[in-house]
C-alpha positions as CSV (number, residue, x, y, z in Angstrom):
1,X,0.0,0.0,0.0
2,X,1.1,3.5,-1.0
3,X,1.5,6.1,1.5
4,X,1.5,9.8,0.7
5,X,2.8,12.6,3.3
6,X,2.0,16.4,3.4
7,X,4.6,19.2,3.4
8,X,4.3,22.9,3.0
9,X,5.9,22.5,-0.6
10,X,5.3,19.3,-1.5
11,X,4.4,15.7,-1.2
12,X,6.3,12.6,-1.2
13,X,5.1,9.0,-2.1
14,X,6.1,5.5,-0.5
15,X,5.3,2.2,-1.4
16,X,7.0,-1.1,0.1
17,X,7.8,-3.2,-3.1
18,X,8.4,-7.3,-2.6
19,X,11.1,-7.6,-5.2
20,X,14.5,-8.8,-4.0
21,X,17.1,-5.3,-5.2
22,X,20.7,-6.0,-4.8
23,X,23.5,-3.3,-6.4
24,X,27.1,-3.6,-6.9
25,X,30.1,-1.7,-6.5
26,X,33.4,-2.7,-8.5
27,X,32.2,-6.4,-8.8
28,X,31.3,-6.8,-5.1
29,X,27.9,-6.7,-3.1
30,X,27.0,-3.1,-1.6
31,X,23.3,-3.8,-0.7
32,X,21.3,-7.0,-0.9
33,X,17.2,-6.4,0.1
34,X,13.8,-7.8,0.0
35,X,12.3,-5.3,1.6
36,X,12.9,-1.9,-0.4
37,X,11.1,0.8,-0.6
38,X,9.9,3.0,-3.5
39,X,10.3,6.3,-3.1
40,X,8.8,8.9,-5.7
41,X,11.2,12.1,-6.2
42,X,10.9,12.5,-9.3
43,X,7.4,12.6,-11.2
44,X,7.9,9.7,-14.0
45,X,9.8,7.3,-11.8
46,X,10.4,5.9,-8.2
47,X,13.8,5.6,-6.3
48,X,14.7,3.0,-4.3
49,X,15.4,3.4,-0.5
50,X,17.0,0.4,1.3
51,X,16.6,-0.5,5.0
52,X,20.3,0.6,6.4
53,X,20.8,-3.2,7.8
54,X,20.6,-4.2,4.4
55,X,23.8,-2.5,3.4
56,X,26.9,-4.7,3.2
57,X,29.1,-2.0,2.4
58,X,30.7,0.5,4.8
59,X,29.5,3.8,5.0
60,X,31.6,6.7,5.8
61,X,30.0,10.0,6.6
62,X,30.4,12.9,4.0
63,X,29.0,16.1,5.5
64,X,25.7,17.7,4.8
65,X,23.8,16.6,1.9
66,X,21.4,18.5,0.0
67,X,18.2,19.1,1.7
68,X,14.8,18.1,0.4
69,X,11.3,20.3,1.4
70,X,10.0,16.9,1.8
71,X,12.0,14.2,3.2
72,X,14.2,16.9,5.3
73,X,18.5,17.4,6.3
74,X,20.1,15.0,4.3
75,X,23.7,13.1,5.0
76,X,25.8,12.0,2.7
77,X,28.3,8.8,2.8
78,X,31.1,7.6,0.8
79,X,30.1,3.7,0.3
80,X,33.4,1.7,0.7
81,X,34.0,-2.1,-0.4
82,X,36.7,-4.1,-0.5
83,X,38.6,-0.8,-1.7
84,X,36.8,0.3,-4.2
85,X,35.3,3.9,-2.9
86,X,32.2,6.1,-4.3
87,X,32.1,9.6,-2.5
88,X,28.5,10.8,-1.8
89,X,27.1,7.6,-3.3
90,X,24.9,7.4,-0.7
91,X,22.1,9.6,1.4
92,X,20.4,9.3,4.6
93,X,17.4,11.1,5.9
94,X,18.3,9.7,9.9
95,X,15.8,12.8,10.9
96,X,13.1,13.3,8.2
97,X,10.1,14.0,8.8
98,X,8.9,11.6,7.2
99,X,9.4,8.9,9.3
100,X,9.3,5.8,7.2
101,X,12.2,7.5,5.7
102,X,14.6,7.6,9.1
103,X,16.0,4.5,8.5
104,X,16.8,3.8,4.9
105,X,19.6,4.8,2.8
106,X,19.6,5.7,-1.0
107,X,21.9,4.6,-3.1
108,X,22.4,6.7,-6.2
109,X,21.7,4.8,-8.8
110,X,24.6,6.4,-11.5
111,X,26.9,5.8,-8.9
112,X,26.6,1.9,-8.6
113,X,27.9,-0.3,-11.5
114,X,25.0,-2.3,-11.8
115,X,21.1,-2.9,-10.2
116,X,19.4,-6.5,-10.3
117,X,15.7,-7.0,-9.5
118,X,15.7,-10.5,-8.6
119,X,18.0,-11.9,-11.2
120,X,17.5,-9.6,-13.9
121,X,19.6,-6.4,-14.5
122,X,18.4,-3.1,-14.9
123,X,19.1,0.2,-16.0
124,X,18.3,3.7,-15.7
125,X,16.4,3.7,-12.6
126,X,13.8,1.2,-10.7
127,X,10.8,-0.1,-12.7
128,X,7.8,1.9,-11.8
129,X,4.7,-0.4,-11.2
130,X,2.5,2.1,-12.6
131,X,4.0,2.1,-16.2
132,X,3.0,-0.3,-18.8
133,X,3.8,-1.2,-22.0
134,X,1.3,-2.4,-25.1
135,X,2.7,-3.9,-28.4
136,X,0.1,-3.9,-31.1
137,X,0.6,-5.2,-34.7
138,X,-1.8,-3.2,-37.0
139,X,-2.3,-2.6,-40.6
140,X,-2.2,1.1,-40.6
141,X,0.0,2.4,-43.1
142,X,2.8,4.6,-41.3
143,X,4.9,6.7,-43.7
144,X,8.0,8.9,-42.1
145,X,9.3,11.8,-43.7
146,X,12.7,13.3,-42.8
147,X,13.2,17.4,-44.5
148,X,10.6,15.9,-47.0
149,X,12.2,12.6,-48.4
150,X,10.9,9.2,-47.6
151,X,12.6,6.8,-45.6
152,X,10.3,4.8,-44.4
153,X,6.9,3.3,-45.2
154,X,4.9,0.3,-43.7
155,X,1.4,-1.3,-44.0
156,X,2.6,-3.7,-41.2
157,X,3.8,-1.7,-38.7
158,X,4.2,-2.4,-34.8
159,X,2.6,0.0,-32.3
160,X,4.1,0.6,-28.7
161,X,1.8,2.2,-26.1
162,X,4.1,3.0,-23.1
163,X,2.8,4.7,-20.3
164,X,3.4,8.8,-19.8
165,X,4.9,8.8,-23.6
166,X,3.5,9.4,-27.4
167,X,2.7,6.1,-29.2
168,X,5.6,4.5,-31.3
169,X,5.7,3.4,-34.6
170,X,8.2,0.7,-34.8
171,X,8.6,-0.4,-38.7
172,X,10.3,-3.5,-40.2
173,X,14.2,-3.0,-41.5
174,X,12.8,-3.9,-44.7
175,X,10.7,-0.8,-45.2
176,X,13.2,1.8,-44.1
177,X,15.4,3.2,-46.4
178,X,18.7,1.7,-45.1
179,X,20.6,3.4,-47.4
180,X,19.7,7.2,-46.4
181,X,21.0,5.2,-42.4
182,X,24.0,5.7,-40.7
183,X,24.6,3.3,-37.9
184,X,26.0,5.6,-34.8
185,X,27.7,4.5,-31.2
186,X,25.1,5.9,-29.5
187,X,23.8,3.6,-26.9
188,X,21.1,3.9,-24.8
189,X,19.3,1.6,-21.7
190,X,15.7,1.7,-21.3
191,X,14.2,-0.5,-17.9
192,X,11.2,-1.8,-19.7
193,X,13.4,-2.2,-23.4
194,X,16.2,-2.5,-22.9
195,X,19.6,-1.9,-24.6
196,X,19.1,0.2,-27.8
197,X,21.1,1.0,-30.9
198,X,20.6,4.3,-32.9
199,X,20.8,5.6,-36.6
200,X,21.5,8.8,-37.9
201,X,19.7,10.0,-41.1
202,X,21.0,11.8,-44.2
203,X,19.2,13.2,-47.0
204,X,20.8,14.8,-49.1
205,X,23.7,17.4,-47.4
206,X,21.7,17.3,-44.0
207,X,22.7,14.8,-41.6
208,X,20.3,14.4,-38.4
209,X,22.0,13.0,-35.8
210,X,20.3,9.8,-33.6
211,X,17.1,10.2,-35.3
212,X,16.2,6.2,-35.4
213,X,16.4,3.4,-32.9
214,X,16.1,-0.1,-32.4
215,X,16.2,-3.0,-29.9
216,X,17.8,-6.0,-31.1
217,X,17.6,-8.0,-28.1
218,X,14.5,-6.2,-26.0
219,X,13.7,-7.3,-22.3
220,X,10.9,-9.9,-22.5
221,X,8.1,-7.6,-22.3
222,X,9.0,-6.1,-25.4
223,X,10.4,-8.8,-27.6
224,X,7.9,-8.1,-29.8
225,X,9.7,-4.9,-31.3
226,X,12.9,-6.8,-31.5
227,X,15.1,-5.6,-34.8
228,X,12.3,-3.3,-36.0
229,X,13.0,0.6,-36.3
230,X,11.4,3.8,-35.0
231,X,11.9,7.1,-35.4
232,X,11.6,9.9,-33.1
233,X,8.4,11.7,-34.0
234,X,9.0,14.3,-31.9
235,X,11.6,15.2,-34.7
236,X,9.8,14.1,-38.0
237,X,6.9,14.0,-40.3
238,X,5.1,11.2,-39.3
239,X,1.9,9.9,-41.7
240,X,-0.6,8.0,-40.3
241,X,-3.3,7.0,-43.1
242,X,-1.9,9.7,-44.9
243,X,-2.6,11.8,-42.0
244,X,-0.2,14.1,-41.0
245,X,1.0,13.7,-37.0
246,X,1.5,16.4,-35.0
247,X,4.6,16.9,-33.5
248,X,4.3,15.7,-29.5
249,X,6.4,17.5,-26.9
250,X,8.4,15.5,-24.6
251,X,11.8,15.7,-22.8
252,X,13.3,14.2,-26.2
């Protein structure tokens, strides 16, 4: 059960999660829990907070950290293991207001080499249990248009519904102009994807950097996008029916 708590500026939202969450530092164990909590600072996506005991590594105090309206004066710790050391990795809110918050410790997430939810890695930050994700095959004909030349067109495209973002239109290598492609080393981790590859586009003089992506090995959930391409139509013409799309605004 979710709990939500008052302040004069803002509110903060807890929920217990049941998922084993263990994180690593240099190869070696820094936290190993079945009882973390999700913690919401950020709108889109939760953080987790791990019950101190929980912690294998040591923690040496910091200083001051960076105080929140909500959860109060923060500390901050260097997390130490078998010599490896990451200053400030870690936060502790030993007087928050909050109380559920008193004492667990967050980890930050960049500063760990890797997160596993039970056995399975992931990346980017904790899955939130209110996004979802929809594949749909359908027989809409999707055209994309990049500075006005076609480079892609598909009667048998793939549709992915992800919560909080615009649909995407996920289309067969065989109906993208490969040729007006360049394959980039941008690389990219999604937690409900996976581990994405990207394309720039040229047409004619104009290269647009990272304009395409793909998942050639997606998590389970969305296997069934794997190897197919999409375009970011916040940054192209995108046909529908031979209806143009409008643009949608998002952080991308």
């Amino acid at each position: 059960m979710g709990e939500s708590h008052d302040s004069k500026r803002t509110r903060i939202r807890i929920e217990q999660s049941a998922k084993r969450v263990r994180a690593y530092l240099g190869g070696n164990l820094v936290a190993d829990t079945t009882t973390p909590s999700l913690v919401w600072e950020a709108p889109y996506y939760p953080t987790y907070y791990i019950p101190v005991d929980d912690v294998r590594a040591e923690l040496v105090e910091d200083g001051p950290g960076q105080r929140s309206p909500s959860r109060g004066e923060a500390t901050a710790y260097t997390v130490k293991v078998d010599g490896k050391d990451a200053p400030g990795a870690a936060v502790r809110y030993a007087d928050s207001p909050v109380e559920e918050l008193r004492d667990l410790v967050r980890l930050e997430w960049d500063a760990m080499d890797a997160w596993f939810e039970e056995d399975e890695e992931v990346f980017v930050h904790p899955r939130s249990p209110y996004a979802r994700i929809d594949i749909l095959p359908s027989s809409r004909n999707v055209r994309v248009e990049v500075d006005g030349v076609t480079v892609a067109e598909s009667s048998s495209p793939r549709l992915l519904f992800e919560t909080g973002l615009p649909v995407r239109y996920y289309l067969p290598k065989t109906h993208v102009r490969m040729d007006l492609l360049e394959h980039t080393d941008t690389v990219t981790h999604c937690p409900y994807k996976g581990t994405a590859e990207y394309w720039s586009v040229r047409t004619g003089e104009s290269l647009r950097e990272d304009l395409a992506w793909s998942y050639p090995t997606p998590l389970d959930e969305s296997r069934r996008v794997a190897g197919l391409i999409c375009f970011y139509s916040e940054k192209v013409d995108i046909f529908v029916d031979g209806v143009l799309q409008d643009r949608p605004k998002t952080k991308f």
